[in-house]
N, CA, C and O atoms as a CHARMM CRD file, in Angstrom:
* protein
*
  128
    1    1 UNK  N     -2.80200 -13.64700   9.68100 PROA 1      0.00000
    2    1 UNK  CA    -3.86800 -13.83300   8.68700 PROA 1      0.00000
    3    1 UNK  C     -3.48200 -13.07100   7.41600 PROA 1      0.00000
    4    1 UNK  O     -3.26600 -11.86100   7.48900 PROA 1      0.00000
    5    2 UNK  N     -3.38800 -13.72000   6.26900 PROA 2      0.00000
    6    2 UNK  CA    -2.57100 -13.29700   4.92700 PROA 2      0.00000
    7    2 UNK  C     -3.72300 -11.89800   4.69700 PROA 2      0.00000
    8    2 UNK  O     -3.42100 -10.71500   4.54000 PROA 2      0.00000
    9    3 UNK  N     -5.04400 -12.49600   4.74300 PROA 3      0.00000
   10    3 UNK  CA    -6.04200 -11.36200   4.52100 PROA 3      0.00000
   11    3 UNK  C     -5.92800  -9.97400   5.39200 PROA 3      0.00000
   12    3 UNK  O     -6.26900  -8.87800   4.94900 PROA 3      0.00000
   13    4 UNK  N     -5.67000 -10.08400   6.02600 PROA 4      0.00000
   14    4 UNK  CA    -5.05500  -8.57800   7.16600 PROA 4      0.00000
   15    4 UNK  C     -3.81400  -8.14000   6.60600 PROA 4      0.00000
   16    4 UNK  O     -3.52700  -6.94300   6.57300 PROA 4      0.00000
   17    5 UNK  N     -3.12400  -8.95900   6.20100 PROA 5      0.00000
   18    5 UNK  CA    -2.04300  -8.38300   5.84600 PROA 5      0.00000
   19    5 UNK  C     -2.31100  -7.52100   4.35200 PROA 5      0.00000
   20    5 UNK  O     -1.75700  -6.45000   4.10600 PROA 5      0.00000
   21    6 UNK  N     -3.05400  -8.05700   3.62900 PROA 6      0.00000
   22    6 UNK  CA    -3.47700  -7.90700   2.35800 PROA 6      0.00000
   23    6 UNK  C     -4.36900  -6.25300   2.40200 PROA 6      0.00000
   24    6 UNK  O     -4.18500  -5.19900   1.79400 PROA 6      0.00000
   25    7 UNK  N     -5.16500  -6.60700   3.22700 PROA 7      0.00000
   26    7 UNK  CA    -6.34200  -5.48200   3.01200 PROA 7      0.00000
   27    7 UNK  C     -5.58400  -4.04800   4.38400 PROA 7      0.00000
   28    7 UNK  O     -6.08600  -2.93400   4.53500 PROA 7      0.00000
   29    8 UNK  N     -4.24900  -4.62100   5.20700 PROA 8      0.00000
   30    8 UNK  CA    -3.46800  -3.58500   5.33700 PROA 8      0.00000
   31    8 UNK  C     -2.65800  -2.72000   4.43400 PROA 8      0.00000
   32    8 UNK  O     -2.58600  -1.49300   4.51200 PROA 8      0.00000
   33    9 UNK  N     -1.92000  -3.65700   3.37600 PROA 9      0.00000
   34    9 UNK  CA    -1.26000  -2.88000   2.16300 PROA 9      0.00000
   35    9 UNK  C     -2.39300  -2.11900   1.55600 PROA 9      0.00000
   36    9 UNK  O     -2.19300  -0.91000   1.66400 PROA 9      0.00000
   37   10 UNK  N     -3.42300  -2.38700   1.00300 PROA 10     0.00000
   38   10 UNK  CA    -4.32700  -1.87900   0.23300 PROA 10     0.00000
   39   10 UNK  C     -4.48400  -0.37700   0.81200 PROA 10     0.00000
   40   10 UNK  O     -4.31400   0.58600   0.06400 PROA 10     0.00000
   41   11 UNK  N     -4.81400  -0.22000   2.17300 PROA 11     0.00000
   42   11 UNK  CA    -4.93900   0.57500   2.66100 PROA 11     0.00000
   43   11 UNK  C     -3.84100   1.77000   2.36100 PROA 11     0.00000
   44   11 UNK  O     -3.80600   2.93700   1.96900 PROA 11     0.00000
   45   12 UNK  N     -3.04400   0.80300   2.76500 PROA 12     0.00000
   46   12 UNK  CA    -1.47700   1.84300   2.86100 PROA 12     0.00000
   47   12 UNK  C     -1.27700   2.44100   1.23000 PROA 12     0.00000
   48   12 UNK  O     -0.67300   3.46000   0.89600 PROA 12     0.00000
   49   13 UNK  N     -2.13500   1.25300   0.17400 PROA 13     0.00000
   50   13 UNK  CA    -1.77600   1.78100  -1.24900 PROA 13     0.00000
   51   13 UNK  C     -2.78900   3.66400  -1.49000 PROA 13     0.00000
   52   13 UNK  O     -2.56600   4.82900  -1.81900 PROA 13     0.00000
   53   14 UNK  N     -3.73300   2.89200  -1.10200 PROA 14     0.00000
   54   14 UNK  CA    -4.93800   3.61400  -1.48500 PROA 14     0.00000
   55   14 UNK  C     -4.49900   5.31400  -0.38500 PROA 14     0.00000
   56   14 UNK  O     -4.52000   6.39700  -0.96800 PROA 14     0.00000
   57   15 UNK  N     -4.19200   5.25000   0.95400 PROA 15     0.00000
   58   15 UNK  CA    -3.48100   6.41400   1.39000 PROA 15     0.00000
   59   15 UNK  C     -2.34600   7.45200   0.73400 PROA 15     0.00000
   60   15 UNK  O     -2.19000   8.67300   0.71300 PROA 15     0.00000
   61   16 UNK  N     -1.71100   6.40200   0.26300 PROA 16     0.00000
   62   16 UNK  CA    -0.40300   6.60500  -0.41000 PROA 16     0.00000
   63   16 UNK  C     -0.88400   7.26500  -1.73800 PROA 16     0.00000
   64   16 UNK  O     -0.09800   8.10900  -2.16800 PROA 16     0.00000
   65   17 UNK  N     -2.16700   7.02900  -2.58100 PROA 17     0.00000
   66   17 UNK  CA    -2.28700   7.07800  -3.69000 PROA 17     0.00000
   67   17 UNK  C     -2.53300   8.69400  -3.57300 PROA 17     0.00000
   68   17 UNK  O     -1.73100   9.53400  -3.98000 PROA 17     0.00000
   69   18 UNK  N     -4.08500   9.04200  -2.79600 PROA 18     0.00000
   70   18 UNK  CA    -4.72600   9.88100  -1.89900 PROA 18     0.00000
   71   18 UNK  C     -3.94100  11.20900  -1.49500 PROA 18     0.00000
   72   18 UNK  O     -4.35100  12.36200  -1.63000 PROA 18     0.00000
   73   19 UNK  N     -2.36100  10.66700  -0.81200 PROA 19     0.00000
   74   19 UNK  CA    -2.14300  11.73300  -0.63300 PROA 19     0.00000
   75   19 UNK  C     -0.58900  12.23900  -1.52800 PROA 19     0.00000
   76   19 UNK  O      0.34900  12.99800  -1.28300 PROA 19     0.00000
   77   20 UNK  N     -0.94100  11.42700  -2.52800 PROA 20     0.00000
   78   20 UNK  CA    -0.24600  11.71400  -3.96800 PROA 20     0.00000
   79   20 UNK  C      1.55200  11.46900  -3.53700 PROA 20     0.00000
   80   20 UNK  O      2.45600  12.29300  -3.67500 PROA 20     0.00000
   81   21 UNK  N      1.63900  10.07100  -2.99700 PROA 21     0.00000
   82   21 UNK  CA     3.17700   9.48100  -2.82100 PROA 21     0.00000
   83   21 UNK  C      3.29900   8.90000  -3.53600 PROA 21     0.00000
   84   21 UNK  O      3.31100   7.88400  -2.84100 PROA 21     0.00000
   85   22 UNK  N      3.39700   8.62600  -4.26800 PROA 22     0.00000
   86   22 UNK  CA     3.94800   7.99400  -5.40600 PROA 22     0.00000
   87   22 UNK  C      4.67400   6.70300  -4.88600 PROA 22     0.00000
   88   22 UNK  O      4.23100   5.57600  -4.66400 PROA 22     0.00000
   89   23 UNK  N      5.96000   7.24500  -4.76100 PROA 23     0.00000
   90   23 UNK  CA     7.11200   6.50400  -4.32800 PROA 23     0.00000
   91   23 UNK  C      6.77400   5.69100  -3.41400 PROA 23     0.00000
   92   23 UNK  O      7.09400   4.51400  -3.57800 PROA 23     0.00000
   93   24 UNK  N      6.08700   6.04700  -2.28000 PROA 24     0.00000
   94   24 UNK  CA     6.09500   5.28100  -1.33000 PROA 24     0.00000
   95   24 UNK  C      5.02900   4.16500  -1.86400 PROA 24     0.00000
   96   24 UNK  O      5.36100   2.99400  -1.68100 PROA 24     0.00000
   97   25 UNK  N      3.94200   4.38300  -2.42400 PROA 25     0.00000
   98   25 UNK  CA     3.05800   3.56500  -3.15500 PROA 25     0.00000
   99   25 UNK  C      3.72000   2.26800  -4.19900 PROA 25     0.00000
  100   25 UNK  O      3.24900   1.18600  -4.54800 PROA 25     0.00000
  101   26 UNK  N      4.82000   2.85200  -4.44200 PROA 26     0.00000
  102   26 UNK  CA     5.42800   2.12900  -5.70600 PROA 26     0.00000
  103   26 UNK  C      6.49000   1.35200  -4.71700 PROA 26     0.00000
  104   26 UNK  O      6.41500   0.16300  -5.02700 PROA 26     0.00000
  105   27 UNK  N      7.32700   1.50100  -3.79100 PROA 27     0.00000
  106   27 UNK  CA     7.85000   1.27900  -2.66900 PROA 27     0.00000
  107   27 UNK  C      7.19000  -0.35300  -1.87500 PROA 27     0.00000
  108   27 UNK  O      7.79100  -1.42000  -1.75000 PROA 27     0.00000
  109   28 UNK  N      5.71800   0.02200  -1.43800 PROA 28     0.00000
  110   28 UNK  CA     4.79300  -0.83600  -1.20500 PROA 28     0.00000
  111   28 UNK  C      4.64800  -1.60500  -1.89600 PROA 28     0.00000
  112   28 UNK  O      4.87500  -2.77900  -1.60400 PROA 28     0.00000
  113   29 UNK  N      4.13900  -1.15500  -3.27300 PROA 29     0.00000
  114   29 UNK  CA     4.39000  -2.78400  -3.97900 PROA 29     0.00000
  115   29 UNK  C      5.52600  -3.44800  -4.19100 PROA 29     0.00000
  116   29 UNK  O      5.52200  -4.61600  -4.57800 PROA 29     0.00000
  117   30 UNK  N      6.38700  -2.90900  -4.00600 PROA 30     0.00000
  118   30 UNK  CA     7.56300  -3.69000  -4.21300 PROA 30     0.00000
  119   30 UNK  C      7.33200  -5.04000  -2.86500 PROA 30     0.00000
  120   30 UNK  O      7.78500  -6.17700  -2.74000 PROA 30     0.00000
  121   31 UNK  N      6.88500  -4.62900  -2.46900 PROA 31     0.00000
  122   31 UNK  CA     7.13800  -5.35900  -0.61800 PROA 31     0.00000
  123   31 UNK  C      6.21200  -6.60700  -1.57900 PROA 31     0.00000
  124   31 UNK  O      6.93600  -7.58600  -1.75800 PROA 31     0.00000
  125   32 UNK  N      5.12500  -6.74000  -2.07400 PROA 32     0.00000
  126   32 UNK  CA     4.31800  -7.61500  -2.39500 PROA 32     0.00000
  127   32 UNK  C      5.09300  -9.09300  -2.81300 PROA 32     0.00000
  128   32 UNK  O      4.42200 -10.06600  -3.15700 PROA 32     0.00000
């Protein structure tokens, strides 16, 4: 389901943001 997959990244962005990764955040979108 594209939507699970979707509102999994988000998650992973919004963690990533949270616990101030940058990279890995910027990393993630790349995957998009």
């Amino acid at each position: 389901d594209p939507r699970s997959d979707n509102q999994y990244l988000s998650g992973m962005l919004i963690a990533a943001q949270i616990g101030g990764f940058t990279p890995i955040a910027a990393m993630i979108q790349g995957y998009s």
